[in-house]
C-alpha positions as CSV (number, residue, x, y, z in Angstrom):
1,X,0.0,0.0,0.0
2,X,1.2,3.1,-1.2
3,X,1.2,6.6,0.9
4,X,-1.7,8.2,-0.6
5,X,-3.7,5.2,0.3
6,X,-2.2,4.9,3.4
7,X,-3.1,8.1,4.1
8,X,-6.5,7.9,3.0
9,X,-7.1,4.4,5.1
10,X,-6.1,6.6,8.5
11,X,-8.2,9.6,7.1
12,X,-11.4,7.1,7.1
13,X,-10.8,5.4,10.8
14,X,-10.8,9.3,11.9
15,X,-13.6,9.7,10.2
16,X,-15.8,7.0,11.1
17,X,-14.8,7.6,14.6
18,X,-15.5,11.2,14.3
19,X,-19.1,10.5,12.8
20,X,-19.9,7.6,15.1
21,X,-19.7,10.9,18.3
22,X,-23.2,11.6,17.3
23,X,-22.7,14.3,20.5
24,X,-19.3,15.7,19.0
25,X,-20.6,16.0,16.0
26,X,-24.0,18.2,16.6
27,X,-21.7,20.7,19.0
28,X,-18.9,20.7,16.1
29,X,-21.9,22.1,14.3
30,X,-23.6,24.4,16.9
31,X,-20.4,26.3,18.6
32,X,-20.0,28.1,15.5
33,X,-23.5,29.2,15.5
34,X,-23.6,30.0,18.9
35,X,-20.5,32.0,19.2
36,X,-21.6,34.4,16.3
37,X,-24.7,34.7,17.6
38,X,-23.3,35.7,20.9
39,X,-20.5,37.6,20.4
40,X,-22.5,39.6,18.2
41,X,-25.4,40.0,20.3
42,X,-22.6,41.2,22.7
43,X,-20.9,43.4,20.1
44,X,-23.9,45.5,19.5
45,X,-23.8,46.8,22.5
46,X,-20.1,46.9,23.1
47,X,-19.2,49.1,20.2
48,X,-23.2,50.8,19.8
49,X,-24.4,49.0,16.9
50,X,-26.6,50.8,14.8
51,X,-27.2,53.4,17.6
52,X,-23.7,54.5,18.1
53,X,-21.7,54.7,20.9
54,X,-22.6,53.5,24.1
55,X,-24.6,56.4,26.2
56,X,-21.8,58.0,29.5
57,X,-23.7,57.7,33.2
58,X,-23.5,61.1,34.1
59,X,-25.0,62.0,38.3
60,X,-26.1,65.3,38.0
61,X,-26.4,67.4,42.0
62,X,-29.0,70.3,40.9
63,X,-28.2,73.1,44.0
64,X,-30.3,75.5,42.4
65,X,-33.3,74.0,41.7
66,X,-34.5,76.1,39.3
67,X,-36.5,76.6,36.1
68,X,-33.5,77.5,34.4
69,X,-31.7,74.6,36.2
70,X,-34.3,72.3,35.1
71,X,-34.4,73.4,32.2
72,X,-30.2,72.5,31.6
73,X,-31.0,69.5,33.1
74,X,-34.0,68.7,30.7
75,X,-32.0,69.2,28.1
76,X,-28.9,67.0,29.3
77,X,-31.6,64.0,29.1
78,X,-32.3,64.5,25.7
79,X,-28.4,64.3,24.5
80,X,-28.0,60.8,22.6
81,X,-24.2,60.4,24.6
82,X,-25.7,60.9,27.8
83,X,-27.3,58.6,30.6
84,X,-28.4,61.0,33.9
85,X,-29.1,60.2,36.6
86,X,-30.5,63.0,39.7
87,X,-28.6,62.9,42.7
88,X,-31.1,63.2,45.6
89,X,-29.8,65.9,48.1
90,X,-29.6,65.7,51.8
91,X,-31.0,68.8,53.5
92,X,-31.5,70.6,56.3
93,X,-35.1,71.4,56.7
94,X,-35.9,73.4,53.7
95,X,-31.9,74.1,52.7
96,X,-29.9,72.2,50.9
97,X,-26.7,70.9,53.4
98,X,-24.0,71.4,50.8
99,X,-21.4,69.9,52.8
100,X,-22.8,67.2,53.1
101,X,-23.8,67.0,50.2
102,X,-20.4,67.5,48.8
103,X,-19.3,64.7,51.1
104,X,-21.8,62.3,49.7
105,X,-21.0,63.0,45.8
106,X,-17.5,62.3,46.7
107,X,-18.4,59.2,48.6
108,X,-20.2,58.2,45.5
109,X,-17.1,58.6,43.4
110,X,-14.4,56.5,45.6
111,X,-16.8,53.7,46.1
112,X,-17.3,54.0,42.4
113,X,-21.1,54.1,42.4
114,X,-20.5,56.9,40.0
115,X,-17.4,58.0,37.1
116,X,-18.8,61.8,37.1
117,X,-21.0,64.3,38.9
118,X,-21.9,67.3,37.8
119,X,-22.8,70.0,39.9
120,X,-25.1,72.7,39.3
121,X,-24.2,76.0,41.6
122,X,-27.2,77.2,43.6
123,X,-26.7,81.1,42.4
124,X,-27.2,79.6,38.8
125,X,-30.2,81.6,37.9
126,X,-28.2,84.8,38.8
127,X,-25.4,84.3,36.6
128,X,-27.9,83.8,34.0
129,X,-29.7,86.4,34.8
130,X,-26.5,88.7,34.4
131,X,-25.5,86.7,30.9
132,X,-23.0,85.0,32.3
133,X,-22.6,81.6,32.0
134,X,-23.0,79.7,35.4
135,X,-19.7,78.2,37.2
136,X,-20.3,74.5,37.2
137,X,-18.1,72.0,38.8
138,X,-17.2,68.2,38.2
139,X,-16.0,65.6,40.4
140,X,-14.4,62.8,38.2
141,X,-12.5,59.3,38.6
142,X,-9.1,60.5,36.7
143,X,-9.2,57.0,35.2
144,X,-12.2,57.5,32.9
145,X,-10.7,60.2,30.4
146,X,-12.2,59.5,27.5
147,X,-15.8,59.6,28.8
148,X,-15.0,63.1,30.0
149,X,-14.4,64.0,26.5
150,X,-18.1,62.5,26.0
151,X,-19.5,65.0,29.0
152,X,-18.1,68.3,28.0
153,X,-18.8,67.8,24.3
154,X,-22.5,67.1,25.4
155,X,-22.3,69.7,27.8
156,X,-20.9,72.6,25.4
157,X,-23.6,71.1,22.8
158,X,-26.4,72.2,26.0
159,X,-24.8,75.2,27.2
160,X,-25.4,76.3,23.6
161,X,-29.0,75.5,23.6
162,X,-30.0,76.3,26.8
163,X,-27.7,79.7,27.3
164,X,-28.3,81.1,23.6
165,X,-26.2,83.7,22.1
166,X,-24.1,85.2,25.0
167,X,-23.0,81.4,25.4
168,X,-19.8,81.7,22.7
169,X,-19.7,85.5,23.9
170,X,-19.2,84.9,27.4
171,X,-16.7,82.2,26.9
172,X,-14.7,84.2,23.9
173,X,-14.3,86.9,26.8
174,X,-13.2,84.5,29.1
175,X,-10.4,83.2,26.6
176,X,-9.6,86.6,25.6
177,X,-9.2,87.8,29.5
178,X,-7.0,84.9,30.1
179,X,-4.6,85.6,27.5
180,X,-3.9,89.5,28.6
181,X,-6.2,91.6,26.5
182,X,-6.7,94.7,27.6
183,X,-10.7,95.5,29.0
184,X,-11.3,97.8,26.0
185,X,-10.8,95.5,23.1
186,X,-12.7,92.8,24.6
187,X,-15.4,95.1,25.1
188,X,-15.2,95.9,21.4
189,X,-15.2,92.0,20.5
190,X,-17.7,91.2,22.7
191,X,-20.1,94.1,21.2
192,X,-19.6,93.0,17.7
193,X,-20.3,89.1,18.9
194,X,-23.7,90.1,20.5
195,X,-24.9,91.5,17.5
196,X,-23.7,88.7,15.3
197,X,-25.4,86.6,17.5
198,X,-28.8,88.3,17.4
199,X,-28.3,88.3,13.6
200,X,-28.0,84.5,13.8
201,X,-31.3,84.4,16.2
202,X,-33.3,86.4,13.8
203,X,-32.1,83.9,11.2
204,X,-32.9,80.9,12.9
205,X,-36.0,81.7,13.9
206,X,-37.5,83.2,10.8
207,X,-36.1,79.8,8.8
208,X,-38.1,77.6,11.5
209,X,-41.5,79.9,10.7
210,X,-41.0,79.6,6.8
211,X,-39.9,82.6,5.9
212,X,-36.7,84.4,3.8
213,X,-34.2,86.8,5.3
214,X,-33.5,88.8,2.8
215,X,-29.5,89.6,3.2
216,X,-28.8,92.6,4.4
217,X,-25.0,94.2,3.7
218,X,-25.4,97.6,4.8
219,X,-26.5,97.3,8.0
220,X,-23.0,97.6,9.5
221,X,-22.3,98.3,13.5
222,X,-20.4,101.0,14.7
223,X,-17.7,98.7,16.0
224,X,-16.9,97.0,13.1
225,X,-14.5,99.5,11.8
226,X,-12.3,99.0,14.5
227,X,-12.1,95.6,13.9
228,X,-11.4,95.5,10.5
229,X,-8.6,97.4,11.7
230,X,-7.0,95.0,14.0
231,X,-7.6,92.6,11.5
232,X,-5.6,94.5,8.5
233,X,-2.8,94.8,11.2
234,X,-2.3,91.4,11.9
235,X,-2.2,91.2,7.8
236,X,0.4,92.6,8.0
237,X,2.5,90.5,10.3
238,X,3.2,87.8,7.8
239,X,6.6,86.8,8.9
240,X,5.1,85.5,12.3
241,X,2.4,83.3,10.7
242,X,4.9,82.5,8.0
243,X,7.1,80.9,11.3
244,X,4.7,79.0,13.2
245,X,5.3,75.2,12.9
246,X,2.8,72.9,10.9
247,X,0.7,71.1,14.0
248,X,-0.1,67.2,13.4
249,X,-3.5,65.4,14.3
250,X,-2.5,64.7,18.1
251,X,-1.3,68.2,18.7
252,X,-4.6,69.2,16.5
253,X,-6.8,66.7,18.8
254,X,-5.1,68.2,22.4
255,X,-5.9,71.4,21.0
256,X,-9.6,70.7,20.4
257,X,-9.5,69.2,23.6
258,X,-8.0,72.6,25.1
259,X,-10.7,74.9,23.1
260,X,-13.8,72.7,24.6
261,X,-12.2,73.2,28.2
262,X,-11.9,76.7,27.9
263,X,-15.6,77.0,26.8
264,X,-17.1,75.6,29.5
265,X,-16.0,77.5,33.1
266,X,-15.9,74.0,34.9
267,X,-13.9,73.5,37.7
268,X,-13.0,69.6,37.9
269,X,-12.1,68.0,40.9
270,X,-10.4,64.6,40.8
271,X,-11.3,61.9,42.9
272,X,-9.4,58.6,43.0
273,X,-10.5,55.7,45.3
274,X,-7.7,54.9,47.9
275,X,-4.2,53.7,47.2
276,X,-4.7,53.7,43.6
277,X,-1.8,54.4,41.7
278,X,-2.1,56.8,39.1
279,X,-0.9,54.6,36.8
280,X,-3.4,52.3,36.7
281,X,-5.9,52.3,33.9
282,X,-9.2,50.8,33.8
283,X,-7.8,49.0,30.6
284,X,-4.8,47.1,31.9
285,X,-6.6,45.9,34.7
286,X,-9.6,44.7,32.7
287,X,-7.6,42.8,30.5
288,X,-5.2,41.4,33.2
289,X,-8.5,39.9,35.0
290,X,-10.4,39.2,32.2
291,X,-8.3,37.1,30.7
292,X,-6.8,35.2,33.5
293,X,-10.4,34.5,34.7
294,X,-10.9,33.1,30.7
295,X,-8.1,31.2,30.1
296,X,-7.8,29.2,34.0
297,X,-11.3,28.0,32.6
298,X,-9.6,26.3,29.7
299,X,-6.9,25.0,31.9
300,X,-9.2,23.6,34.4
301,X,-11.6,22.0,32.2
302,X,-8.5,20.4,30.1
303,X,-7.4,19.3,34.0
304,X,-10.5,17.9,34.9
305,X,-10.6,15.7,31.2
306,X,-8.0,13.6,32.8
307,X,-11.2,11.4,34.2
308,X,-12.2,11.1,30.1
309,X,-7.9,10.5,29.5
310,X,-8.1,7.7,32.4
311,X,-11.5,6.0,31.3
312,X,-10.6,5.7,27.4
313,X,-7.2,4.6,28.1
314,X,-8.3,2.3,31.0
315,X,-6.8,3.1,34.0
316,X,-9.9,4.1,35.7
317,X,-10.8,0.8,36.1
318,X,-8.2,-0.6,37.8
319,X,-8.2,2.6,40.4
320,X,-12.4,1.5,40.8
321,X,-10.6,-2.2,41.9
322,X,-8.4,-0.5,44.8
323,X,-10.5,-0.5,48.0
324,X,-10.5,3.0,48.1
325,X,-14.3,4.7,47.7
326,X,-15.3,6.2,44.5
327,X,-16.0,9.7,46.1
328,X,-12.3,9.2,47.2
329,X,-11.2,9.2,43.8
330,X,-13.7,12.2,42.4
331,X,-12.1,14.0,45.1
332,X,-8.3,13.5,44.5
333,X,-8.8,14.5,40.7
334,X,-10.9,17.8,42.2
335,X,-7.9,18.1,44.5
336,X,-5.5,17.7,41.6
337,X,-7.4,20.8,39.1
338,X,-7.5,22.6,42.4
339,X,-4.0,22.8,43.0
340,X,-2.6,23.4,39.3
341,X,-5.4,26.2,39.0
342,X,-4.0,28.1,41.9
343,X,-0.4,27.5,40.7
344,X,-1.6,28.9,36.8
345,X,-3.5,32.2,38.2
346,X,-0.5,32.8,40.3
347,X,1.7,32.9,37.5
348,X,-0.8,34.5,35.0
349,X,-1.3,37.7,38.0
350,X,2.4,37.9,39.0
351,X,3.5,38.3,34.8
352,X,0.4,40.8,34.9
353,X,1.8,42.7,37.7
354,X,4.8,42.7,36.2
355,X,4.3,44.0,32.9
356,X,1.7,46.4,34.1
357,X,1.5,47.3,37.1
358,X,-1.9,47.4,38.0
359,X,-1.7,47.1,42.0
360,X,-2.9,43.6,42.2
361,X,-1.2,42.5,45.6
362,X,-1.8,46.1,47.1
363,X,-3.9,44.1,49.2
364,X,-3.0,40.5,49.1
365,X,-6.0,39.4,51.3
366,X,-8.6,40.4,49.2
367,X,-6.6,38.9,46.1
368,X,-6.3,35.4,47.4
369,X,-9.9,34.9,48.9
370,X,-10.6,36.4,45.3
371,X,-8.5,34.0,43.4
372,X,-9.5,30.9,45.7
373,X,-12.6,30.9,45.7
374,X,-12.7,31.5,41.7
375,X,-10.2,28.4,41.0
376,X,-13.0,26.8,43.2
377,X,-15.5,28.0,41.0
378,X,-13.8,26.9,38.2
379,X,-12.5,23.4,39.3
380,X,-16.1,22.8,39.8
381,X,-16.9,23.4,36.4
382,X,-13.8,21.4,35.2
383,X,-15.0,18.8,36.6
384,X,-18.5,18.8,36.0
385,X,-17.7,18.8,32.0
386,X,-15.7,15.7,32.7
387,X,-18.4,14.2,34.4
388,X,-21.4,14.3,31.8
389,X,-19.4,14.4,28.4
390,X,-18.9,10.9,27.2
391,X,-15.7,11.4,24.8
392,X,-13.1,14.0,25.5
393,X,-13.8,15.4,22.2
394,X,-17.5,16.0,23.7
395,X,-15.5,18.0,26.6
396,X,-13.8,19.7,24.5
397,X,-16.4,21.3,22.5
398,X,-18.8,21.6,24.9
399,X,-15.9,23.5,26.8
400,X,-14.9,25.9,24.1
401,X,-18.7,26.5,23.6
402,X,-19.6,27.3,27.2
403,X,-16.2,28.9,28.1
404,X,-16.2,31.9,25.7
405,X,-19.9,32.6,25.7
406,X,-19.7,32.8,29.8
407,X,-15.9,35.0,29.0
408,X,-18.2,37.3,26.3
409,X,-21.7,37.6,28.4
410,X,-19.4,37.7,31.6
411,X,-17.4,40.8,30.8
412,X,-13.9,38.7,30.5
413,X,-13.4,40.5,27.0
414,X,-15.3,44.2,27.7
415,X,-16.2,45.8,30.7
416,X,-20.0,45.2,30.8
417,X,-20.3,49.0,33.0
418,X,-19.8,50.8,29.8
419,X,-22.4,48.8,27.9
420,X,-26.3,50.0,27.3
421,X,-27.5,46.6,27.9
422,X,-31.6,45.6,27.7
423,X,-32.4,43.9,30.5
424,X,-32.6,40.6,29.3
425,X,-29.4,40.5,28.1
426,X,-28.1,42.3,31.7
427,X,-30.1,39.4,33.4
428,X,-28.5,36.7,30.8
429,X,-24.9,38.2,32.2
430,X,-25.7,38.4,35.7
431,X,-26.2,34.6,35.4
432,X,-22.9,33.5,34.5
433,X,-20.3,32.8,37.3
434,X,-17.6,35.0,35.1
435,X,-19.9,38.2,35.6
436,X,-19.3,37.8,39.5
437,X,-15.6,36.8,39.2
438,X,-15.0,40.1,36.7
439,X,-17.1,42.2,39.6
440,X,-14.7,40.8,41.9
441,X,-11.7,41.7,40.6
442,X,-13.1,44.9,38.9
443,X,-14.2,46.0,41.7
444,X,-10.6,45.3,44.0
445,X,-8.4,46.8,41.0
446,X,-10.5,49.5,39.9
447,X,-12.5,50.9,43.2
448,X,-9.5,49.4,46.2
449,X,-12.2,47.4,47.8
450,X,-11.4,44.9,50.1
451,X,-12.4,41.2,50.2
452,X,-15.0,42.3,53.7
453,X,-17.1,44.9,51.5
454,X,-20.6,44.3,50.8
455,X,-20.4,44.5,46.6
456,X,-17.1,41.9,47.0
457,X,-18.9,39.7,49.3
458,X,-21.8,39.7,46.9
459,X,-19.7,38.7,44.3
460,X,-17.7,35.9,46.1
461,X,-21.1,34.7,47.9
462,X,-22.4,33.9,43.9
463,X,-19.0,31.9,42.9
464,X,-19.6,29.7,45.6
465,X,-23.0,29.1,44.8
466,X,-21.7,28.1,41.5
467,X,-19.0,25.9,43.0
468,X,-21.4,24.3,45.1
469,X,-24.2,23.8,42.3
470,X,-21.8,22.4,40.1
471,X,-19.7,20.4,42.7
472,X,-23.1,18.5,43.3
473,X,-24.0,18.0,39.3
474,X,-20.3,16.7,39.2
475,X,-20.9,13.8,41.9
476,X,-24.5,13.2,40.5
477,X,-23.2,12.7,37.1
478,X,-19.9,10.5,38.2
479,X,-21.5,8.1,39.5
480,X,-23.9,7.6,36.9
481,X,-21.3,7.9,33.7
482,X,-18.8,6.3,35.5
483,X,-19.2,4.0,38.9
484,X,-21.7,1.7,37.4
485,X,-20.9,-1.8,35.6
């Protein structure tokens, strides 16, 4: 016999057995169809979908409750980017208690209940009163940046609504002020921007009732000469514009970034939860836990096919003719995933801490009783795939089906926090035991909680139910696939 057939002989005994694993072969066939389906179900909402980006969670403390408060705050509901939620304010009889007030948004902030709260200042309808536009303030995590950029677009985008035309005024004096020019000038500017501005009014709102503006160049201010004038002398400065270096897209984006700051008169305030190290982004540390918390489900399950390795090869039966008890032996082979699962995460977090710092033994407590009670979690479900597949290419598939739609629906790949999620599909992710290891960890690396707080102890009291639930399945179905006969 020749190579090709030889080849082909082999090619049909794989075959056969391949197509005689009537379970293999419907799961060879329905993983694929069940990881597009979820991962882009899970997409959608990760990256927006048809509906764009996902909406920012911005807390909004109104101090001035207002009309013209409520009225900004009206409007800051109806921007697409924006997801806000009222703060309810402590007071003191019919006052507002600021302070503690303040101390409670702050609160909010560190035990990351909130990423940004916005404060509306309770002389609000004064400065509006006097066209000026009112002094807000922000308290922000420093480690969400680029939602920030999210809020003061959407908040420039209201402020020009809600304010009208002495919104670009008022900041353009502002800018002007803080770069040294003298009172007069701005004065000057300032006139000649009003009346553009009620020129742009007239326009808009004659457009929205139907009917034309006829143009109108002769109508000229009285200001205008003098501006013209400072514009022919800067004309005739060529030499300095001729100098100025050619800016790229980053220094064109930080620029942006600058104008949009200067805009708005907020004053931020940063708050950071404890001991967190500047350093640390929410990024690193997602993808340090997420994938750890993926991947020692792979190892696991691949330790707890050893049962499968043993049975097929035959050496199960001779441990079932030892006078040791068959629990005995479902036991050692827990005991055995147990122990290389604590050894892998403690290599996959070390490297993690090493190449990115992320503060993972800042509080080494919290991180074991996090980490053991996970491996225990995921021991159980090692072992619980051994126990009802029948082949180990049944475990195998069944493993890569379950494992990466529990890593996608469990926020192992995206945090699931910056997600618009329906309900159902929330619920669907609460029910995975990868959702409550993720809130774990998020919750230690991004917020500094430790192991004996409430939203931690939530987490870690779920993973045990799932290590319990499927500790029992795992006995159940061992001694039904595997003690009798």
């Amino acid at each position: 016999m020749n190579t090709i057939s030889a080849a082909w002989v082999l090619a049909q005994k794989d075959l056969r057995s391949f197509l005689r694993d009537k379970t293999a072969l419907v799961l060879s066939i329905l993983v694929p169809i069940a990881l597009v389906s979820v991962f882009g179900w899970i997409m959608a909402y990760a990256f927006g979908g048809s509906g764009g980006m996902p909406k920012v969670t911005l807390h909004v403390a109104d101090f001035s409750q207002s009309k013209q408060s409520q009225q900004f705050v009206d409007s800051l509901k109806n921007d697409a980017s924006l997801k806000v939620r009222l703060v309810k304010l402590l007071k003191d009889g019919d006052s507002v208690n600021q302070d503690a007030v303040q101390s409670q948004l702050e609160k909010l902030i560190r035990d990351g209940d909130a990423n940004h709260v916005l404060i509306l200042p309770s002389d609000m309808e004064q400065q509006i009163a006097e066209d000026r536009i009112p002094q807000f303030n922000l308290l922000r995590d420093p480690g969400r940046a680029m939602e920030e950029q999210v809020i003061q677009i959407a908040l420039i985008q209201t402020s020009a609504q809600v304010f009208g035309g002495f919104f670009f005024t008022d900041a353009m004096q502002r800018m002007l002020t803080k770069q040294g020019m003298d009172t007069q000038t701005i004065g000057l500017i300032r006139t000649w921007m009003t009346d553009i501005g009620s020129t742009m009014d007239t326009f808009y709102e004659n457009s929205n009732s139907g009917s034309d503006v006829p143009a109108n160049h002769d109508d000229q201010g009285e200001d205008q000469p003098d501006i013209r004038e400072s514009e022919t002398k800067s004309e005739n400065e060529p030499d300095q514009v001729a100098e100025q270096p050619t800016t790229n897209s980053h220094d064109a984006g930080e620029s942006m970034l600058g104008l949009m700051e200067e805009l708005m008169p907020i004053e931020t305030k940063d708050i950071s939860p404890p001991n967190r190290g500047k350093q640390v982004t929410y990024q690193q540390a997602q993808s340090v836990a997420g994938m750890t918390v993926m991947m020692l489900l792979f190892a696991l399950t691949s330790c707890g096919s050893v049962l499968l390795t043993e049975r097929e090869e035959g050496t199960l039966k001779r441990l079932f003719s030892q006078p040791i008890s068959w629990n005995a032996i479902l036991l050692g082979k827990f005991l055995f995933v147990l122990i290389i699962g604590l050894g892998q995460m403690a290599i996959l977090f070390t490297y993690g801490e090493w190449m990115f710092r992320v503060g993972l033994f800042r509080d080494p407590i919290t991180l074991i009783v996090l980490s053991l009670s996970w491996v225990v979690a995921g021991a159980a479900f090692g072992m619980f795939l051994a126990a009802i597949s029948r082949s180990s290419k049944q475990a195998e598939s069944l493993a890569s089906l379950l494992i990466l739609m529990m890593a996608a629906l469990g926020g192992c790949w995206f945090p699931l926090q910056m997600m618009n999620l329906p309900t159902l599909l929330d619920t669907v992710c609460r029910s995975t035991m990868t959702y409550w290891a993720m809130t774990g960890f998020q919750n230690m690396l991004w917020n500094q909680l430790s192991w004996h707080d409430t939203k931690i102890l939530q987490a870690l009291g779920w993973q045990w139910c799932w290590a319990a639930v499927l500790t029992l399945g795992a006995i159940v179905f061992f001694r039904r696939n595997y003690c009798r006969g």
